[in-house]
Every structure is written in structure tokens, then in C-alpha cells.
C-alpha positions in Angstrom: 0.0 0.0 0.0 1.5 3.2 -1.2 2.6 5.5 2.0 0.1 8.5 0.9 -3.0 6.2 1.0 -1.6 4.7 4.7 -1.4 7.7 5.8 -4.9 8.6 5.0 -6.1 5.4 6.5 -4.5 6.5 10.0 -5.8 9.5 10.1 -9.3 7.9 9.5 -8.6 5.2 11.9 -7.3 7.9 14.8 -10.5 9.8 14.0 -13.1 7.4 14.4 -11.6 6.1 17.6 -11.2 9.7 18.4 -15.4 10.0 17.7 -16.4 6.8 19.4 -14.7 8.1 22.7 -16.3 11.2 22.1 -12.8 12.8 22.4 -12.4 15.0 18.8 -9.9 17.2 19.1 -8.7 20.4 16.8 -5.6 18.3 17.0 -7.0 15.4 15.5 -9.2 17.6 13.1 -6.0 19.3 11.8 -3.9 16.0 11.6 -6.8 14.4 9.6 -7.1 17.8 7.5 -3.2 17.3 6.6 -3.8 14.1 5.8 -6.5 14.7 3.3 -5.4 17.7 1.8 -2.0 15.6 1.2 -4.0 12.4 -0.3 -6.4 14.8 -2.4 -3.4 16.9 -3.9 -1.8 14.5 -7.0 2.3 14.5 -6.7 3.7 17.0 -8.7 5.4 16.5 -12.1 8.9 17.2 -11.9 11.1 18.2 -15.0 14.1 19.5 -15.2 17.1 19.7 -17.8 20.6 19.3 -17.7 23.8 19.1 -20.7 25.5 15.9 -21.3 29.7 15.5 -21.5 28.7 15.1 -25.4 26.7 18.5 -25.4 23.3 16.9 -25.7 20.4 18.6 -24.2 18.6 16.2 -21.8 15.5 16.8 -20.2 14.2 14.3 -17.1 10.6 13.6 -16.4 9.9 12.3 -13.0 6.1 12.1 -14.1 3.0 11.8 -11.2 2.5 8.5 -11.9 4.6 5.8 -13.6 8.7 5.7 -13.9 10.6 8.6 -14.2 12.8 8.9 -17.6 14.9 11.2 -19.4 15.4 12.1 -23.0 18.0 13.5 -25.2 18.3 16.0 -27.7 21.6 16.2 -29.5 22.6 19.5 -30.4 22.3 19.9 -34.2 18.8 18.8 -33.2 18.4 21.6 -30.8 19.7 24.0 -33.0 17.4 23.1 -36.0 14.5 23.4 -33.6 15.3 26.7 -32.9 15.7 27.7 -36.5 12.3 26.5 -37.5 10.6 27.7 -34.7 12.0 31.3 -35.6 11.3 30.8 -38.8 7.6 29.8 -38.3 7.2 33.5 -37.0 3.3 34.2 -36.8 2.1 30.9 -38.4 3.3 29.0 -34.9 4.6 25.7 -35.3 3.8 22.1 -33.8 6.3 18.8 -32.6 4.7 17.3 -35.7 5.5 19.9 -38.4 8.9 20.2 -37.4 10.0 16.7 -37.1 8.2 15.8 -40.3 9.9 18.5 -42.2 13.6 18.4 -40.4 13.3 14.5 -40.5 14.3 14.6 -36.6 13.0 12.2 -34.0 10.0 13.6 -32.3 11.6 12.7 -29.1 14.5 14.7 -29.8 11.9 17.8 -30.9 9.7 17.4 -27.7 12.5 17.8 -25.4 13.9 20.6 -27.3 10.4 22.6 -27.8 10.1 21.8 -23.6 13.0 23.5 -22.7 12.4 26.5 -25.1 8.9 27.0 -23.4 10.4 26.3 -20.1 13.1 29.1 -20.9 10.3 31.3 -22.0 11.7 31.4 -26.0 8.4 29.7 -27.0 4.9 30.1 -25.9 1.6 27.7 -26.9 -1.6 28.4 -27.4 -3.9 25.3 -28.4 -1.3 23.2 -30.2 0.7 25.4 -31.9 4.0 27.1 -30.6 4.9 30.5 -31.6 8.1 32.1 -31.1 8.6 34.8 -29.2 10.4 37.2 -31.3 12.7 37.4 -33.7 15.4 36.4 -32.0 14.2 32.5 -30.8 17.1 30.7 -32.1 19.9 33.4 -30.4 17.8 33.1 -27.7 17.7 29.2 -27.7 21.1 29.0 -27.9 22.2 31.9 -25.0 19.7 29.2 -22.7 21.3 26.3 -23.8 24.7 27.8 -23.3 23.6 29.2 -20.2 22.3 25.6 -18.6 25.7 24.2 -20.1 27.7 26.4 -18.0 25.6 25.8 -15.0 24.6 29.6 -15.0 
């Protein structure tokens, strides 16, 4: 039994004992509040990015559910991500559209597109990405040479 649901469970447990003694508490009330609020919230999705030794972008998922995993992006990927999102300007681009017409894995594209947006070079609305600004793949490559450095 996972240690969330437990923990639930003994907070219900203390809590009817607690009522069949006649002996509620704002002590208990808050423990089994915690409790609760802590079962009912879902785990957080964690992601985060890092550079390889070989320069590829990678981008770990611990997701809410499931195993975590990571993927990579090498850096001629990266960089033609960047290029097509800047040059989809207005029109906005998706994952789709750019690994069909680059030819690049659209695991490779995913990661790269999630660290743009997490970087704040790309934005989303719907499906479709737009750059933000003229300058997305500078920009792209100032983040990426930024994480590299550890900066």
C-alpha cells in the first residue's frame, strides 16, 4: 500500500476512535485535515534539464504517476528546432511539423520545444508554438549555453 494512501487510513482510523470516545480534538481535526489535503493533492510532475559530456540537451521527467525517464536531444537537433521555430514566425509551429519537415525524432523535438517554453523562447496556445520574437534561435542558444555552463 502506497505511503500516501496509509497515511490517510490513519488518520481515518485515529479519527473514528477519536469520535467513538467522544474525544475529537482540533488536533485530530488538523492531523486528519493534513492528511487529506495531502492524499487529495496528486504529486507533482517534476522536470528538469541538464547538458550531457557530449553537449546533448537532456530533459528528465519524474512524471505523477509511472517511472521517471529522461530524454535527449543532440545539439544539431536543438539547433534546428530553434531555426524552425523562428522561422515559423506568426504561423506557430507544432512537434509534428517540425519533425516531419527536419526528418528529426520527435523525441528529440519534444525535449527541445520543452525547454524552449520552459526558458520562456516559445509560448503555446492550443497546439501550436509561436516564437517569441525574432530572435528565438539566439535566444535558444544563450539558454542552452547558459544551462551548459551551469549559470
Amino acid at each position: 500500500m502506497a505511503n500516501r494512501t496509509r497515511e490517510l487510513l490513519d488518520a481515518a482510523r485515529r479519527l473514528l476512535d477519536a469520535r467513538e470516545n467522544q474525544m475529537v480534538t482540533s488536533a485530530e481535526w488538523a492531523a486528519l485535515e493534513t492528511a487529506v489535503d495531502a492524499f487529495a493533492a496528486p504529486p507533482a510532475r517534476g522536470e528538469s534539464f541538464s547538458v550531457a559530456k557530449d553537449g546533448a540537451l537532456v530533459r528528465s521527467v519524474v512524471p505523477a504517476k509511472g517511472e521517471p525517464y529522461q530524454h535527449r536531444c543532440e545539439l544539431s537537433t536543438f539547433e534546428a528546432v530553434a531555426h524552425a521555430a523562428e522561422e515559423a514566425a506568426g504561423e506557430g509551429f507544432t512537434l509534428e511539423e517540425i519533425a516531419d519537415a527536419e526528418g528529426l525524432p520527435s523525441s528529440q523535438v519534444a525535449a527541445a520545444i520543452a525547454f524552449l517554453k520552459e526558458r520562456g523562447c516559445v509560448t503555446t496556445e492550443g497546439r501550436r508554438s509561436y516564437g517569441r520574437g525574432p530572435g528565438v534561435h539566439i535566444d535558444a542558444m544563450t539558454e542552452y549555453h547558459a544551462l551548459r555552463e551551469g549559470a
